[in-house]
Each structure stands twice: as C-alpha cells, then as structure tokens.
C-alpha positions in Angstrom: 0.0 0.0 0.0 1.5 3.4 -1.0 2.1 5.9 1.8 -0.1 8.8 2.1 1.5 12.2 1.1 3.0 14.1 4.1 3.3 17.3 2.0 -0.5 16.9 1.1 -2.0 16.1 4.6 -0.1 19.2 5.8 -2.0 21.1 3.1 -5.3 19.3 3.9 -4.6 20.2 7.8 -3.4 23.7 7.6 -6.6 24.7 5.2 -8.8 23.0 8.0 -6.5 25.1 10.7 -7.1 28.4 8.6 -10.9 27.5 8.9 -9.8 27.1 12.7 -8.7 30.4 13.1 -10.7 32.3 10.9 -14.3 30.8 12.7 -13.4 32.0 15.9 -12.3 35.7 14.7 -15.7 35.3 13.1 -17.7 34.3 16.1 -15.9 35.3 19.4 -16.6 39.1 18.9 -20.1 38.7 17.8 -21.2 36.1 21.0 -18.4 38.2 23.6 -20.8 41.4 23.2 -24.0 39.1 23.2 -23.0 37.4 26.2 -21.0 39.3 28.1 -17.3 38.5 30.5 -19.9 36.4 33.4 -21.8 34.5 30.3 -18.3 33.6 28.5 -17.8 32.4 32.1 -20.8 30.2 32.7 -19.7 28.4 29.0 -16.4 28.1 30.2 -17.1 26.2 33.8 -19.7 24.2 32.5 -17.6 23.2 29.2 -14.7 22.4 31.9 -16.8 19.8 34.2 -18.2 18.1 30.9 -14.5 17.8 29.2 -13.8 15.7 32.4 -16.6 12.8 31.9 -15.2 13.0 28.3 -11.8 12.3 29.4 -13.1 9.8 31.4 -15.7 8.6 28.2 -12.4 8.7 26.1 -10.2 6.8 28.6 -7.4 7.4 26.1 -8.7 5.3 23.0 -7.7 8.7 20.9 -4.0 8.7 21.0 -3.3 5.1 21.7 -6.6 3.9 19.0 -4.7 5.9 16.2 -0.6 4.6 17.2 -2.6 1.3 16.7 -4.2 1.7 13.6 -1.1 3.4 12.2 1.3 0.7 13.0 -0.9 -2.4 11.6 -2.8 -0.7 8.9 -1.1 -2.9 6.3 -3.3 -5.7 7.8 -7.0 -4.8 7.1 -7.6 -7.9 9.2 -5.9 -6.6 12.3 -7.1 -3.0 11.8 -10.7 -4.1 11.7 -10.4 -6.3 14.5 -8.6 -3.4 16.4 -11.3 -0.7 15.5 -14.4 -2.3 16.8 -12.4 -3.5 20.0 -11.3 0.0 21.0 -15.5 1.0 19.8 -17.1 -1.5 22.1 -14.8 -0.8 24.8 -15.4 3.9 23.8 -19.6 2.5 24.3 -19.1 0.9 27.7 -17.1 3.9 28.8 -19.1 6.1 27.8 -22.4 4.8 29.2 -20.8 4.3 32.8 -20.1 8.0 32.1 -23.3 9.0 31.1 -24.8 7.2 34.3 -23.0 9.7 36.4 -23.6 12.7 34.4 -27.2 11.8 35.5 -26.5 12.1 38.8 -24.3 15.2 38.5 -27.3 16.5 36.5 -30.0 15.9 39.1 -27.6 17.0 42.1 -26.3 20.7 40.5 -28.9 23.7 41.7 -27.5 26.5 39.3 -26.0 24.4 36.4 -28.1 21.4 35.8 -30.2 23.0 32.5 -26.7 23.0 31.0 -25.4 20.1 32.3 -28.3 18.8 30.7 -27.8 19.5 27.3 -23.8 18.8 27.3 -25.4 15.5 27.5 -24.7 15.4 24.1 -21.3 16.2 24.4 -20.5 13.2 26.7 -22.5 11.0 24.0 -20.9 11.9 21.3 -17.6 10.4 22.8 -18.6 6.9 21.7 -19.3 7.8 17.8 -16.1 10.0 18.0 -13.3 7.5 15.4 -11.2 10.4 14.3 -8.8 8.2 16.2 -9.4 5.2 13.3 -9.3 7.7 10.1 -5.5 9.7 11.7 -4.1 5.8 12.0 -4.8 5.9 8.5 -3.6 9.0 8.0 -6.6 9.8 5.8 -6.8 13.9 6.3 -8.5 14.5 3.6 -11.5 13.2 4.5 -11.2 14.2 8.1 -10.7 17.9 6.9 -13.9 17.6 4.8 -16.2 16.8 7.2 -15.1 19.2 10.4 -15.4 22.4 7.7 -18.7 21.6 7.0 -19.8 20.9 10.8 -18.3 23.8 11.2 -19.1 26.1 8.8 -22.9 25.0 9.6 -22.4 25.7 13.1 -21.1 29.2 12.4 -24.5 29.8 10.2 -26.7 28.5 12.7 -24.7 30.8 15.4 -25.4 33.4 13.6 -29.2 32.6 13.0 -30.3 31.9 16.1 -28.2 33.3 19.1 -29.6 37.1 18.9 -29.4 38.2 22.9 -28.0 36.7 26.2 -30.9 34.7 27.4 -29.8 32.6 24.3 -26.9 31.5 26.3 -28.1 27.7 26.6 -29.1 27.7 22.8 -25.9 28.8 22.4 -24.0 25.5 24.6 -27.0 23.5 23.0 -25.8 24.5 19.4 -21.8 23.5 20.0 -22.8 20.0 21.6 -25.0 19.3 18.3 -23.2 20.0 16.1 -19.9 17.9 17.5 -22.6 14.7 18.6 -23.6 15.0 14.8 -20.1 15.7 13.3 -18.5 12.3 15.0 -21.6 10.2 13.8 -21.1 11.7 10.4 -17.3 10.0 10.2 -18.8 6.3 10.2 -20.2 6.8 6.8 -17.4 6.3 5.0 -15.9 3.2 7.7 -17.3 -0.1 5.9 -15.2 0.6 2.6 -12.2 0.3 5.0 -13.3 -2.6 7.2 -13.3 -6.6 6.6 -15.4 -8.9 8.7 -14.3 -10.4 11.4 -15.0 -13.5 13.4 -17.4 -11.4 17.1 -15.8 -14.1 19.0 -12.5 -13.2 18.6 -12.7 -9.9 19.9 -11.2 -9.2 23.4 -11.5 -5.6 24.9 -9.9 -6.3 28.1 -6.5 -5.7 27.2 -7.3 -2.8 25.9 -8.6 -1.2 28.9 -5.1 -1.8 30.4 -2.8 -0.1 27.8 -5.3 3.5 26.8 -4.5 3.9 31.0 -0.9 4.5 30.0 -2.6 7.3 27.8 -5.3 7.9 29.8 -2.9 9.4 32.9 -1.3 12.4 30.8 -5.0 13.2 29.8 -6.3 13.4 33.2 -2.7 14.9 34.6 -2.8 17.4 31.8 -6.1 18.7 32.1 -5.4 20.1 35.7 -3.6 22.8 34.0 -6.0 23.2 30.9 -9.3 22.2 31.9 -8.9 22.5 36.0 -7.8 26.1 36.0 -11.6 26.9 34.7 -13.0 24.6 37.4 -11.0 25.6 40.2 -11.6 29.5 39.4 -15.4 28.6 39.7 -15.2 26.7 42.6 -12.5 29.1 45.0 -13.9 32.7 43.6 -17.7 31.9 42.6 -17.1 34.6 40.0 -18.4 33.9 36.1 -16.5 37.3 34.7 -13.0 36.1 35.9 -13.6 32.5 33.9 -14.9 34.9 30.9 -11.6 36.6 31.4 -9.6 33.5 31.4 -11.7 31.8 29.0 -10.9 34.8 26.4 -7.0 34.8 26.9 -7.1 30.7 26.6 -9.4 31.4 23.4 -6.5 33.5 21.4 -3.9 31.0 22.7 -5.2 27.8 21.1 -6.3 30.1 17.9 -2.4 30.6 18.1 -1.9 27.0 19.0 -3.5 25.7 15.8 -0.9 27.3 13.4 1.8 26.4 15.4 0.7 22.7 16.1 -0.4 22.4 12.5 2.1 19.7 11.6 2.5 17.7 14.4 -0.7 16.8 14.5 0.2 16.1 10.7 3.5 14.1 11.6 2.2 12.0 14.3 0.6 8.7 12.7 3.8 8.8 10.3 6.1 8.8 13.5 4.3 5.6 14.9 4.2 4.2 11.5 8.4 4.6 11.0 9.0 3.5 14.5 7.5 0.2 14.0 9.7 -0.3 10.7 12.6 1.3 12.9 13.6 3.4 10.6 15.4 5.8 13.6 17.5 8.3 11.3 14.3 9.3 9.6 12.8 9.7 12.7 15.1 11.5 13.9 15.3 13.8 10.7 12.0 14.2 10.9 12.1 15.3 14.4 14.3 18.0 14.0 12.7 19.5 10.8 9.3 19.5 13.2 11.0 21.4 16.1 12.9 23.6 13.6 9.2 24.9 12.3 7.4 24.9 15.5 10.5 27.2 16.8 10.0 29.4 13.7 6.6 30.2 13.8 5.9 30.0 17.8 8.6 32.4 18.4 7.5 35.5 16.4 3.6 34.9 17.9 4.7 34.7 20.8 6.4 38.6 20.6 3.6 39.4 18.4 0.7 38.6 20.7 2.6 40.5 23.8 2.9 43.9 21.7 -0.5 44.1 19.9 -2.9 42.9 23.3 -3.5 46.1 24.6 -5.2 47.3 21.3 -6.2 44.0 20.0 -8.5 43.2 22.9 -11.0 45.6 23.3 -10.9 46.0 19.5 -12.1 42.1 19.3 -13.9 41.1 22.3 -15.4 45.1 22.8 -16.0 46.6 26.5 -15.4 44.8 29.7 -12.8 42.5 29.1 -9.5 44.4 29.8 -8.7 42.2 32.3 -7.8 39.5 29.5 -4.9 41.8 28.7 -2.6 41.1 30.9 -3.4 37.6 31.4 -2.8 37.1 28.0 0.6 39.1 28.6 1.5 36.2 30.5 0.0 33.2 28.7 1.8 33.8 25.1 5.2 32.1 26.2 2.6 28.6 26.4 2.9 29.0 22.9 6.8 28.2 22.8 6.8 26.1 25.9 4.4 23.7 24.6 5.2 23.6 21.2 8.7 22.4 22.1 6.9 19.4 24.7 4.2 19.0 22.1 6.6 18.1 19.9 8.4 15.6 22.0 5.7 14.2 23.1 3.6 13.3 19.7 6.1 13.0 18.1 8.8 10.8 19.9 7.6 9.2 23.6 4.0 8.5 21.7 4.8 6.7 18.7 7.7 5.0 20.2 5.8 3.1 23.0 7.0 5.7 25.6 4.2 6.7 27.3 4.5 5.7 30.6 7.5 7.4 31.0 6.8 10.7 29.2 4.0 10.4 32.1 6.3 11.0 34.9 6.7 14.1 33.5 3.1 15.1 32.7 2.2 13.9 36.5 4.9 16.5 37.9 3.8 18.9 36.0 -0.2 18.3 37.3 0.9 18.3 40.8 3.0 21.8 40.0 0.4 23.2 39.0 -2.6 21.8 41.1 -0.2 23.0 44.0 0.3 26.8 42.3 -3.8 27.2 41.7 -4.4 26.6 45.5 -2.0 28.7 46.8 -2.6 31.5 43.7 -6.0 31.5 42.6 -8.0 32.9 46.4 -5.2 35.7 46.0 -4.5 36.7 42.3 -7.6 35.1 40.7 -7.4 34.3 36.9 -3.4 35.7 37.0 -2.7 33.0 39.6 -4.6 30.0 37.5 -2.2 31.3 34.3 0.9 31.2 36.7 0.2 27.7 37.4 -0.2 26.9 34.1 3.4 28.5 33.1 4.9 26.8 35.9 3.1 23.4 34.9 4.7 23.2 31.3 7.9 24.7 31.8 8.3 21.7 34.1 7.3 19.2 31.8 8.6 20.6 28.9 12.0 20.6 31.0 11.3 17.3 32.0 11.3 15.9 28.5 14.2 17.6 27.2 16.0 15.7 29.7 14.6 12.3 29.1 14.7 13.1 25.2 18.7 13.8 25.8 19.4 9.6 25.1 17.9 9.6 21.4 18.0 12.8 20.1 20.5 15.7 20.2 18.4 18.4 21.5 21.3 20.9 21.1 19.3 21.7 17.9 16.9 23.5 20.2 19.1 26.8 21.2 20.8 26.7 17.4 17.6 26.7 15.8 16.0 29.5 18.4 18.6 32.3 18.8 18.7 33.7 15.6 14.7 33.7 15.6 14.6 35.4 18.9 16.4 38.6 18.2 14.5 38.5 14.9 11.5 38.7 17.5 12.9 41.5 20.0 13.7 43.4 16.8 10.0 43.0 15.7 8.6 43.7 19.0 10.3 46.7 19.7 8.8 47.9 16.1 5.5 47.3 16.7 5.2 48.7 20.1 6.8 51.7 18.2 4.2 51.8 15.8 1.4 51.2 18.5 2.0 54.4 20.1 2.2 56.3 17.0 -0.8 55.0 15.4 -4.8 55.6 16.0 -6.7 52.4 18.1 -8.4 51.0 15.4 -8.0 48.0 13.2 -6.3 49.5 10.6 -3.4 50.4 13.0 -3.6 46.7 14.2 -3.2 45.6 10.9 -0.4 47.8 10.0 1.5 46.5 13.4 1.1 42.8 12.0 1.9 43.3 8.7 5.3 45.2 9.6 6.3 42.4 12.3 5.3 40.1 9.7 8.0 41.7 7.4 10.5 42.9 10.1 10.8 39.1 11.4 11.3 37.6 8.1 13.3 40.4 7.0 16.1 40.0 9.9 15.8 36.1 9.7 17.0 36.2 6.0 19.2 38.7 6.8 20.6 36.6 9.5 20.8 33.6 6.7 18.7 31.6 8.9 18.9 27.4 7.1 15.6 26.5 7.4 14.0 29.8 6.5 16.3 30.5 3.1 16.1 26.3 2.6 12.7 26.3 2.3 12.5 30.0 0.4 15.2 28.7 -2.4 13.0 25.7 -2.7 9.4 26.9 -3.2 11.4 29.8 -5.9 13.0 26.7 -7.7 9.3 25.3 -8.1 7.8 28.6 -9.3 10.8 29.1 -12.3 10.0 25.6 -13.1 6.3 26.1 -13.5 7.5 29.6 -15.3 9.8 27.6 -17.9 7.4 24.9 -18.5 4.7 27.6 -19.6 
C-alpha cells in the first residue's frame, strides 16, 4: 500500500487550521458582546466539568486507538479487529459516564439545564473515530467533514443566538453539532473494514494499555481544563472564567498554526517506529521542532505587543482584564510547542508513554499546587501562573529524558537567531502602537510590519531553514515559469 502524502495532509490540515482560526475571529466578537465577560464564564465552567466525563468517556482510545491503527494498517484484518475492539470498549465507557452525568445532573442547583444539554457532548464520545481515520492518515476526508460541521455551526450561530438569554441555545448548538459531526465520520468506515469473526474480539487488554494514555490526559487537564473549574469553585465569580476563557481562546487560535504539523506528523512517526527506521525519525524530528520554533517564536512577541489594542478591538467593552493575562499566557505558545513536539512525536509513537508520564504527573501536581496557593489571592493571574509553571516543568522534563535519542542541542541553534528576529520585531510594533490611532487599521499595520521585520532580519541573518525552504518553493515557481 502506497504511503499517504505528508506534503499533502499538511495542506489538507493547515486549510482545516485556517478555517480554525478564521471561525473563531468570526464568532468570538459577535457572542463576547451578546453574552458578556460572566456568560463567556458560565460556558467556560460548564464546558470544563463536561470535558472531564469526556476524558473519562475517552479513557485514552484517541492517542493510543490511532498509534494502533497506524502501526498495523497494512493488515486490514488486524485494523478491523482493532477498530471495533477500542469502539465497544469507547460505548461501555461512555455509558458508565453517562450514568453519572445523571447524577451530576439531578444534584447541580444553578447548572443542571446545561449540564443537561452537554449531554450530548459526553454522548458523542462513543461515535467519536477520528482516532481510526488519523491511523490511516486519511486527512483529507477528516478535513472535509469538520469544515462543514463547522461552517454549519457558524450559520446557525449566527441565526439563532440574537441576545444573552440565548446562552443555553448557544452550549446546545456547539454540543450538536460535535454529537452529529462524530456520527457523520462512520459513513465512510465499511469501505475500510473486513469482517471479522465477534468471538474473537477481546477488549480487556485494551482497557489496560489506553490507561498509559489515559494518565497524561487526566494529569494534563489540571492545568487546561482545572484552571476553569477551580476558578469557579475558589472565587464563585463567572467574569473572571470569561476573562480567562478569552485569553485561553486567542492561545489555542495561536496553538492551531503552530501545532499544524505535528498533529500532521504524528501517525507517520508511529508508523516509521514500527519499521525502525530511527535516522528518519530523527530527521524528521528536528525539521518539526525547527518549524514549530519558527513560527511560535514570532507569535509569541507578536501577541505580547498588539494585546493592549487588540482586545477591546475584538472582544469590545469589559474584558480588559484579559490583557494582561494574555501578557503572561503567550510564552505557552513556545513552551508547549517544544513538549508537544516531544511528546507526539517521539515518547507517543515510540511506545513511551508511561514514562513521558512522569513528566506530565509533575507537572499536574506543580500546578494543582500553584492554583491553591494563587487563585483565592491573584484570581485568573494565579490560574495562568500555574499553568506556566506546569509546562515549563514538563517541557524541561522531557528535554531531559529526550537527551538519550535525540540531540536536542538543535533547540538553542535553531531558536537564537529567531529570537532577536522577534525583540527586533517587538520593539517595532510597540513603536508603531503608540504612534498610530486604536483601530484595526493600526492593528493591521503593526502585523503586517512584524510580519516583514521578522522575516526580514531572519533572512538577513541567513537563517537554514527559512532560506532552505524560500530557495526551494522559488525553484518550483521558475519551473512552473519555464514549463509555460
């Protein structure tokens, strides 16, 4: 069986990461104003409880169902038998889950109407194989159908959320349309299935290994799905969650272009480790952190010199408090690309798991430890301090344990270079900030010069990577140039 095309699942996955980023610049100003800092806030604790029966639904079938898939898809026998093992055992899950949803449901006094319709949320866990089509690496079609859900969902938003009271209309809408999207990917599932013998199916091992996943999820999630929680719970205030949940908002818009390719790389990294083909790996490895440095370097600079303006511009009155938090969140950006990075891309596919967890453990008890002791004094700024501390640890942590396969010297000789290039830009576009009006088409002039400025001193600076990949997308164009 040929190999799928990494150069054209990167294409299929950055137009779907474009959509990513464009939908919520759509829809985040339009439902901040309608909603307002304390209904962003009530979305954003309920959406936090709800991911945590999802975890629980999901028990880790996503990352270990698709290094499964990816390593024996040349066996349509084994893959088959494989998918509808990991399925029965995502239904049971998920209906143990659902059971105590009920209860959670029944028990709540000011959340339980929208506990009750993330109901479908939960649910949708157990029709969720995006897990079986990434094994196969089949992008394309996985691209195809999350645009539509979610260019539908963006029409409907529009339609029908008009004023605040529309708030549960509004949660009703997003669980919907994701229940609906994860049933829509089995249409396409018996053309790449056999039958198999029912009897030969046996989920119990399973339940064993996803654990292995299953740990980093739950550890992980103190510092990205906790931090709401735990803001609820110590300051029963919904603005500061609106606040936070705005700042996190921009972040994993951010995170999307940066993370593009490793979610891209990934199935290929489990596939080559199980032919053991190490100095492609390894290759492969490097090119990955060499982007993710390039690109999460200059955000990073860019986000902390345009917040002040681009805030209120985007989200409108009442949320200036996101400023600074987001002042402090943009370094995520380069923290956890490098552990992202890492982590998908080596300890994952390479059977590591367990041990990578050490590392994502120590960073949930960093941080669970930070939000107690910051959060009843500082608020949202203490739930984002715990959060830095939390993946600097890890990310740390990993470049240590990474040290015996890979040289990760690459990491400082790849970043230097691009962080002057970013100081320089910065410094530039808090310039023009101050000389400029406060309106969008002084926010666009400061991104379009840092845009330039950055790739400007990089090429000036003869960075490898940045001229390599110039000098070969110009050799392409003069051969398309000739040919006509």
């Amino acid at each position: 069986m040929s190999q799928p095309s990494i150069k054209r699942n990167y294409i299929y996955n950055t137009l779907y990461e474009i959509l990513a980023i464009i939908s919520p610049l759509i829809t985040a100003p339009y439902v901040s104003r309608i909603f307002g800092a304390d209904g962003i806030g009530i979305y954003s604790y309920t959406h936090a409880i709800v991911t945590y029966f999802t975890m629980f639904a999901a028990l880790g079938v996503r990352s270990y169902g698709q290094r499964e898939i990816a390593q024996h898809r040349d066996n349509k026998v084994e893959t088959s038998k494989l998918f509808w093992e990991l399925e029965l055992m995502c239904i049971s899950t998920t209906l143990i889950c659902l059971i105590v949803w009920l209860f959670l449901i029944l028990l709540s006094k000011d959340y339980s109407i929208y506990y009750a319709v993330l109901s479908m949320t939960v649910l949708a866990v157990a029709f969720d194989i995006s897990w079986f089509w990434s094994g196969y690496e089949q992008y394309r079609f996985i691209v195809i159908r999350n645009s539509i859900i979610k260019i539908v969902g963006i029409i409907l938003l529009f339609a029908f959320i008009k004023q605040k009271s529309d708030l549960l209309l509004y949660i009703a809408l997003i669980a919907g349309t994701g229940l609906i999207g994860n049933i829509s990917m089995w249409s396409y599932l018996p053309k790449h299935l056999v039958h198999i013998d029912w009897k030969s199916l046996n989920i119990r091992p399973h339940y064993k290994n996803t654990l292995v996943y299953f740990v980093p999820s739950i550890a992980t999630s103190i510092y990205t799905v906790l931090d709401k929680a735990m803001i609820g719970w110590i300051t029963h205030d919904d603005y500061e969650n609106g606040y936070y949940e705005q700042a996190t908002k921009l972040v994993n818009i951010c995170k999307t272009v940066v993370f593009s390719i490793i979610t891209v790389m990934s199935s290929r990294m489990s596939f080559l480790f199980a032919k053991e083909l190490h100095e492609e790996i390894k290759h492969r490895l490097q090119d990955t952190i060499n982007y993710v440095l390039l690109i999460a370097i200059p955000i990073v600079f860019g986000l902390i010199s345009v917040s002040s303006r681009f805030i209120p511009l985007f989200y409108g009155v009442g949320y200036e408090k996101t400023i600074p938090i987001l002042y402090m969140m943009a370094p995520l950006l380069l923290v956890i690309g490098i552990s992202n990075c890492l982590g998908s891309l080596y300890f994952t596919p390479s059977g590591q798991r367990a041990r990578s967890n050490k590392a994502i453990v120590t960073g949930a008890v960093v941080n669970l430890i930070m939000n107690f002791l910051m959060i009843p004094h500082f608020h949202s700024f203490g739930a984002t301090l715990g959060s830095l501390a939390a993946e600097i640890t890890i990310t740390m942590m990993y470049l240590y344990m990474a040290s015996d396969y890979f040289d990760l010297t690459c990491v400082p000789r790849f970043a230097w270079k691009r962080v002057i290039a970013g100081a320089i830009m910065f410094s530039i576009v808090v310039l023009i900030g101050h000389v400029t009006s406060d309106n969008w088409i002084g926010l666009i002039l400061q991104v379009l010069t840092g845009i330039v400025v950055y790739g400007t001193v990089l090429l000036l600076f003869r960075d490898e990577f940045l001229v390599g990949n110039v000098k070969k997308i110009m050799k392409k164009v003069f051969k398309k140039i000739y040919k006509t």
